[in-house]
N, C-alpha and C positions, 0 to 999 in steps of 0.2 A: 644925530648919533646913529653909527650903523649897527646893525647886530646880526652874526652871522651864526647861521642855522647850519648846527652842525650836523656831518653824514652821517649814512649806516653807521651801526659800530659793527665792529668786528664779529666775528664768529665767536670768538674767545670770549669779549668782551659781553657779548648777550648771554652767553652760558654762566659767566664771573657774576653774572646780575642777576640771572636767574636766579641762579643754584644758591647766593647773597641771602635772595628774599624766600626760598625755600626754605633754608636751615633758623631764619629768624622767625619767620609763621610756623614751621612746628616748636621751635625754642616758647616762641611764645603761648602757644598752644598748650604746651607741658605744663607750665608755667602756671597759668590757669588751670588747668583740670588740678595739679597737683595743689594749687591754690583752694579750691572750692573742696577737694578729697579731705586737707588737712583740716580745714575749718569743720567740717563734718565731724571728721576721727577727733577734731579738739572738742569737740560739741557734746560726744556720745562720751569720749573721757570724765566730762567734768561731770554729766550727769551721770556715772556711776560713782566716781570720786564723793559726788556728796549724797545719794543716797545711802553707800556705806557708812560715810561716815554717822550722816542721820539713823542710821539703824543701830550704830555701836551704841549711842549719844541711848537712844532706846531703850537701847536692853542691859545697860549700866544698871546692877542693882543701887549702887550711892544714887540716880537719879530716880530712880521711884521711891527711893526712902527719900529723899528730899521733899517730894510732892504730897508728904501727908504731915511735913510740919507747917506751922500757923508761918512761916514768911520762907519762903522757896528760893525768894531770890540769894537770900544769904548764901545759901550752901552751891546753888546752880550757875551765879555769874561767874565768881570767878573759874569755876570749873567748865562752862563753856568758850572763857576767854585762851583757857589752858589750850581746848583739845582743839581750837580754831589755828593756834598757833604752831601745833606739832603738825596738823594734818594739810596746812597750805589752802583751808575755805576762808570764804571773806564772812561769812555769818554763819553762827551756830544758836538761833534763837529758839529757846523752850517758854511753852506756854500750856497755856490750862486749857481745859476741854471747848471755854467760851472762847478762845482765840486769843485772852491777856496776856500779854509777853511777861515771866520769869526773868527772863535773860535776854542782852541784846548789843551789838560790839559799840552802840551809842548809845549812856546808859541814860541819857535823857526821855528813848524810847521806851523804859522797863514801865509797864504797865497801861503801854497803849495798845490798841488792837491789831493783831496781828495784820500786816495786808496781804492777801493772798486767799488759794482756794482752802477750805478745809475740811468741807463734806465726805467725802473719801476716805481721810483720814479717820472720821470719826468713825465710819462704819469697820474699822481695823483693817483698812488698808493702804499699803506705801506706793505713791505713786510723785512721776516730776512734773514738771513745768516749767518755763521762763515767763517770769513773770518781774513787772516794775512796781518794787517797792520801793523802800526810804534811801535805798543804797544804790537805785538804777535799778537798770534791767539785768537779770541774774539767771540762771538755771540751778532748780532749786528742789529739794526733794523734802514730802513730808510726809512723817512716818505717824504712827500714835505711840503713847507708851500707856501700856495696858497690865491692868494688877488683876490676872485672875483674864474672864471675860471682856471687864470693865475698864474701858477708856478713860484714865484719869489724867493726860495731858498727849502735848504734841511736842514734835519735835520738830526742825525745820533747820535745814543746811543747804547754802548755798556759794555756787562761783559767781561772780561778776561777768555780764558779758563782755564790758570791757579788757578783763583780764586774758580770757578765751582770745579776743581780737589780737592784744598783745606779744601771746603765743603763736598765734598764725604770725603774725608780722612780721616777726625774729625767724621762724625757718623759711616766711616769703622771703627776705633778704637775703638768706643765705643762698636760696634756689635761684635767686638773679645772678647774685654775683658767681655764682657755678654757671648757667645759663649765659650768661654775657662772655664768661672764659669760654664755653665750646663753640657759642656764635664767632669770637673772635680767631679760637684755632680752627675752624671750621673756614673761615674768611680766608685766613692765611693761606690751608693745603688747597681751597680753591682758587684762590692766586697762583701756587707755585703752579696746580696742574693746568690752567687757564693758559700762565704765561707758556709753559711747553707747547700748550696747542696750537697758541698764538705763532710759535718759530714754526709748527709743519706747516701750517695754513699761510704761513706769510702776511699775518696778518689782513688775511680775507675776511668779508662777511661772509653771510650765507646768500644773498645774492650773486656775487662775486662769484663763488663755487658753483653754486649753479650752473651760470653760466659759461664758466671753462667745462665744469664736466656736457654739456652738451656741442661745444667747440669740438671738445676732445670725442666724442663720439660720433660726429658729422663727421672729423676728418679722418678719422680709424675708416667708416665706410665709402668714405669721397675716394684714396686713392687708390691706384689699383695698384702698387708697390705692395708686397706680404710684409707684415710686420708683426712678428713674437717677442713676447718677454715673459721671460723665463724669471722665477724666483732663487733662490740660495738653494734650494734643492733638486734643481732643474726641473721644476713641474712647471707647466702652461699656465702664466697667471692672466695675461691677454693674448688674444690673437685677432685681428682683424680677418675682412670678408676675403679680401688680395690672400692673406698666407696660407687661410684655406684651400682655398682654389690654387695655390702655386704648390702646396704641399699634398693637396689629395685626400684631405684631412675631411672627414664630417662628422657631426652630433655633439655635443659638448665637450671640448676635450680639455676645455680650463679644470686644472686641479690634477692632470694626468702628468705621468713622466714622459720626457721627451722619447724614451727607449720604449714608450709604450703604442707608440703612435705608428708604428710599422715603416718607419723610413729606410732607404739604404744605407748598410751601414757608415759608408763615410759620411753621408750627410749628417748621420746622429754624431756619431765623432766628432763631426764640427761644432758642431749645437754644443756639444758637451767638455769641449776645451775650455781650456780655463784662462788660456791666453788669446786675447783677440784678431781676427779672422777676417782679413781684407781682401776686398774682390775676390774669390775662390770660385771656380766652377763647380758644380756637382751635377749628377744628372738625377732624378726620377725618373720614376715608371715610363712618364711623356713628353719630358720638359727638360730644359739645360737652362741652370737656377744660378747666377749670383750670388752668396753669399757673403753679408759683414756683419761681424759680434762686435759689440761692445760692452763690457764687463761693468754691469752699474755698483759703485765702489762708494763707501760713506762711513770709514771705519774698519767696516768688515762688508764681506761678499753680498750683497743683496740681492744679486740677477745678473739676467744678462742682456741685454735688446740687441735681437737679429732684425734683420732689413734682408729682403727677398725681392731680388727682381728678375724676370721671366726675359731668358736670352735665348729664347729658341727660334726664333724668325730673325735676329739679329745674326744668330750663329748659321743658322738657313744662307741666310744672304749673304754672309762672308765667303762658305763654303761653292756659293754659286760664285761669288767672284772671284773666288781663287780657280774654281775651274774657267770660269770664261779667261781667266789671267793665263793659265795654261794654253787654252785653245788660240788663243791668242799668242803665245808663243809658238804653234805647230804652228798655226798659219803663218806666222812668220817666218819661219823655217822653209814650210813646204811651198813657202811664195819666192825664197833666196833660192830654194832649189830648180823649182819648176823657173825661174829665172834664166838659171843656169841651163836646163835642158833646151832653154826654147833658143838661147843663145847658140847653141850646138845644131840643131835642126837648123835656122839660120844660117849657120856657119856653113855646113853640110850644101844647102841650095847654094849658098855662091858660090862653093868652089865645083859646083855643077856635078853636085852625087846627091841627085833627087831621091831615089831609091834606095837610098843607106837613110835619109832622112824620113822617109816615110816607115824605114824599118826600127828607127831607133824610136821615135813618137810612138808608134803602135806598140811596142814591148810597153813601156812607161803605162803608157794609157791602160795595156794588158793585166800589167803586175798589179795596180791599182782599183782595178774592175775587179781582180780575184781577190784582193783583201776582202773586199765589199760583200762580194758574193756568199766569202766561205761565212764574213761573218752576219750575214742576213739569213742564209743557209742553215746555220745553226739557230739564233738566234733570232726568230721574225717579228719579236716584240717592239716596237720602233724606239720604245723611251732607250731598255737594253743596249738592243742593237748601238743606234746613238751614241750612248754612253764608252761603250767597246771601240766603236770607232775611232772615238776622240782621244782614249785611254790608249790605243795603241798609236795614233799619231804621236803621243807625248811621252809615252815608253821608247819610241825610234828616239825622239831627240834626246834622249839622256841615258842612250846606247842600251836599254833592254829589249826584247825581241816579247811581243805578247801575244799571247797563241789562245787560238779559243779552240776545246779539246775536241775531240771526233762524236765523243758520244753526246755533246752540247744538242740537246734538242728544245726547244720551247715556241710553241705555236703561238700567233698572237691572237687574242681572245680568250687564251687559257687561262690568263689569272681573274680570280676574281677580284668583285668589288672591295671583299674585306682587306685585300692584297693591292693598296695602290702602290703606282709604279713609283713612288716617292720615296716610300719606305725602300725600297729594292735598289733604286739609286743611292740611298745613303748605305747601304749595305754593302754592297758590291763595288759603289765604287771607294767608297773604304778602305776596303780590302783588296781592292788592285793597286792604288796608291800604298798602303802600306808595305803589299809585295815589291812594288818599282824600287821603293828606297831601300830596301833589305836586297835587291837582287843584283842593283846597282857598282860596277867595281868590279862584280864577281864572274869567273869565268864563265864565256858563253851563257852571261846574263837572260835567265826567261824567267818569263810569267805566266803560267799554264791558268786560263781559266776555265771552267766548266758547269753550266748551267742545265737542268733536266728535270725533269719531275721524275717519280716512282710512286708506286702502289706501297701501301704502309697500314695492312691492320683498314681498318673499316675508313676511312680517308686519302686520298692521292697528300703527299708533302713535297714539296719544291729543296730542288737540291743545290747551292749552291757553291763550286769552291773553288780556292785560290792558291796556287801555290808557285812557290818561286825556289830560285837555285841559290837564296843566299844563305847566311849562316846557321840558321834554323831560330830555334828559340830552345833556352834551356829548360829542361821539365821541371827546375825546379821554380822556374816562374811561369809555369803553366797556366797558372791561377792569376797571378797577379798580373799577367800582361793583359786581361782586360779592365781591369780598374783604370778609374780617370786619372791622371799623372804620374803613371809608370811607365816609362821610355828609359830607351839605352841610347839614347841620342841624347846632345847637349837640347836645350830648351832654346826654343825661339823667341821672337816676341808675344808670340800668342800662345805659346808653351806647349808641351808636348801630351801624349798621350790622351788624347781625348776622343782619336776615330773608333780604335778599336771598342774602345767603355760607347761610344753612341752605334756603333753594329751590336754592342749584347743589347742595347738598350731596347735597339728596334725588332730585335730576335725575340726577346721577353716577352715584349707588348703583344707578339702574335705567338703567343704560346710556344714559341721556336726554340732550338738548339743552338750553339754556338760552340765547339769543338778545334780545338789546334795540337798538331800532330806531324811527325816528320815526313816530310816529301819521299817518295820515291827516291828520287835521285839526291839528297839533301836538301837542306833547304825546310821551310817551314809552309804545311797546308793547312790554310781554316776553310773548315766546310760547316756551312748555316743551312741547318734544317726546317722548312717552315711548313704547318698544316694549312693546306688548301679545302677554308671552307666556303660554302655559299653565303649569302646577305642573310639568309633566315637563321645560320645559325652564329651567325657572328655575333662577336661579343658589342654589345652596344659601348661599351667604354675606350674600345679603339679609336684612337685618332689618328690623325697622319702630319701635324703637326710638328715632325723634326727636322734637326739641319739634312743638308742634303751631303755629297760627298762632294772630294773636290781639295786636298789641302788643307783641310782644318783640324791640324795637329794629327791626323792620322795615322801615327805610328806608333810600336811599341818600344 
């Protein structure tokens, strides 16, 4: 025969067992004191019950005129039978000062010796006891009856103990069958609330939980993915070590409103939507953040759980391939061009005009030397420069003309370390990209860029701006064309408006300005103003961590 040894029980079910044997040991408990209280209170009842009544029996003048005719018993039985019967005693026996019973509820006993104490009595005083005479054991009271001084008999009244026990017995039964009703509706409500525990827990034990909640708290800190959840009131009820750090967030902030957390404001928007939020960009202070909601739903509103993942080197990298995509187009171009020219020079030597061909190569070679120059010349920063060069190769191919302005000055060494050249490429070129596609179509299409420092108040600040000959921007989206996903252009696959929102981004982080304003000539100029400071007084929370320019969604 096998027998199989059953599991943990449940969470529920330890508590239903528990809480069982709780309410039965104090039921029980009650149960007893109130057992041994009643027996007491029935105890101390009976012994005033019959010392009163022994004293009535006393001070009865018919009883001491009894006690001085020649036969006592006549006049005393049946008057003791009387007042035992009105008063609910089991004996009412009167006797003479030697202790001879008078009277006695078995009249076989009249005239035998009292059993009990009587010394007391004799000296004139009433006092009890339980004591076992002919009737059992009783609590019994004996008084004197006194003519004048003189002690000329006793009196003696008593309950049965048996009777006492009887009494208890009768309210003990009633106190079970009460006792046993709150045991069993005490059983019930801790059934119904047991079984509800039993549906959240899923019927776990406490092992079982255990062990998920430390699963559940290994993997909150294992991934680096941010993850919040939010309650029905948008307060932080979790956050993992990821959404801190993707959010910027420190010190406790479980129990706070989302709106209290300092975020920007679309980010909080999203958080705060009521309808759920799939793949969304948003940018921080540092970072270009993924966001998904999911509305935790079980009747009514309970939460919400965001998921937070960190696309800033992913956006980095895209931005760098959209420009090497580019540069890869001008090289392609200026390779079908210079093709074409060397076919010409070619051309030129066979048909023996060596010096038309050495003239046409040198102009080419000339024109190309002076792009270089003028923009080294201005611009000696190599990342810059670079960047300019390649920005105006791929402004020629898509017919805009890109100018770098006369007053363009910037030595290379002058920026400093707070100032990488990372940040300045996502800026700038940004905002030469955004100018191309705005200036694009339009008459005698340009790009005017202009890079300089100036003296500003106790700091040098870095000047940078961009303007183009296209439509402009409307003032009354002033504001709004730097937010992430405001464009006036259809949306691509990688969606619009997100260069301009990562130039304030990178403006912000270095304390900078970011201003847009009509051109001169039409057209729209952003100029980005940035303080130039040394390593000692830079802010230690700068990072240089953003995408870079280059195509990624860069317009308004």
């Amino acid at each position: 025969m096998r027998f199989t040894v059953p599991g943990p029980r449940s969470l529920a079910g330890q508590l239903f067992a528990m809480q069982a044997v709780l309410i039965a040991v104090v039921v029980a408990g009650y149960a007893l004191f109130t057992y041994v209280s009643d027996r007491s209170q029935a105890e101390e009842a009976a012994t005033r019950q019959a010392r009163a009544v022994a004293r009535s029996v006393a001070d009865s003048p018919s009883v001491l005129a009894a006690t001085r005719t020649p036969d006592p018993t006549a006049e005393l039985q049946p008057y003791a039978l009387k007042v035992m019967r009105d008063t609910e005693v089991d004996f009412i026996t009167i006797m003479d000062p030697r202790g001879i019973r008078w009277t006695h509820p078995d009249p076989r006993q009249i005239g035998q010796t009292f059993q009990g104490h009587t010394e007391r009595a004799l000296r004139g005083e009433t006092f009890t006891e339980t004591y076992t005479g002919t009737l059992g054991p009783s609590v019994r009271a004996v008084t004197p009856i006194q003519d004048g001084s003189r002690v000329v008999g006793l009196v003696s009244a008593g309950i049965r103990v048996e009777q006492i026990t009887q009494r208890v017995q009768g309210q003990l039964t009633a106190l079970l069958g009460v006792a046993a009703g709150a045991l069993a509706l005490g059983a019930i409500g801790t059934y119904v609330v047991n079984a509800r525990l039993r549906r959240h827990t899923h019927g776990m034990n406490a092992t079982e939980l255990s062990r998920m909640h430390d699963y559940h708290q290994a993997a909150l800190h294992a991934v680096r993915e941010g993850l919040l959840m939010l309650d029905g009131q948008y307060r932080v009820a979790l956050i993992n070590d990821g959404g801190r750090e993707l959010l910027g967030v420190a010190g406790d902030v479980v129990g706070r409103s989302v709106a209290e957390l300092g975020l920007p404001a679309p980010l909080t928007g999203a958080l705060l939507a009521s309808e759920p939020r799939v793949d969304e960009v948003h940018l921080t202070a540092s970072r270009v953040l993924v966001i998904n909601t999911s509305p935790v739903s079980g009747g009514e509103r309970r939460g919400t759980v965001v998921t937070l993942r960190d696309v800033t080197e992913l956006q980095s990298l895209m931005g760098e391939l959209d420009s090497e995509r580019g540069f890869t187009q001008a090289l392609r171009s200026q390779a079908h061009e210079a093709a074409n020219r060397l076919h010409t020079v070619v051309s030129l030597i066979e048909l023996g005009r060596a010096e038309e061909a050495v003239d046409f190569a040198t102009a080419e070679l000339e024109l190309a030397q002076a792009l270089t120059d003028q923009v080294v010349a201005a611009v000696s920063e190599p990342v810059l420069a670079a960047l300019l060069l390649g920005k105006t190769a791929q402004a020629n191919e898509r017919g805009v003309e890109l100018m770098v302005s006369q007053d363009s000055s910037l030595d290379d060494g002058l920026l400093p370390e707070t100032l990488p050249a990372r940040d300045l490429v996502t800026i700038l070129g940004n905002l030469i990209d955004n100018a191309v596609d705005a200036a694009q179509g339009s008459a005698r299409a340009r790009v005017t860029v202009a890079a300089y420092t100036r003296d500003c108040g106790d700091a040098p600040e870095l000047v940078l701006r961009v303007s183009d000959t296209g439509p402009g921007v409307d003032p009354e989206h002033a504001e709004a064309v730097f937010q992430r996903g405001f464009s006036t252009k259809p949306a691509g696959p990688g969606g619009r408006g997100l260069g301009l929102a990562l130039v304030r981004q990178a403006a912000q982080r270095h304390e900078g300005t970011l201003t847009v304003a009509e051109a001169d000539g039409g057209g729209a100029e952003f100029e980005v103003r940035l303080p130039l400071r040394e390593s000692g007084a830079a802010d230690a929370g700068v990072t240089s961590g953003v995408p870079v320019a280059g195509g990624t969604g860069g317009d308004a």
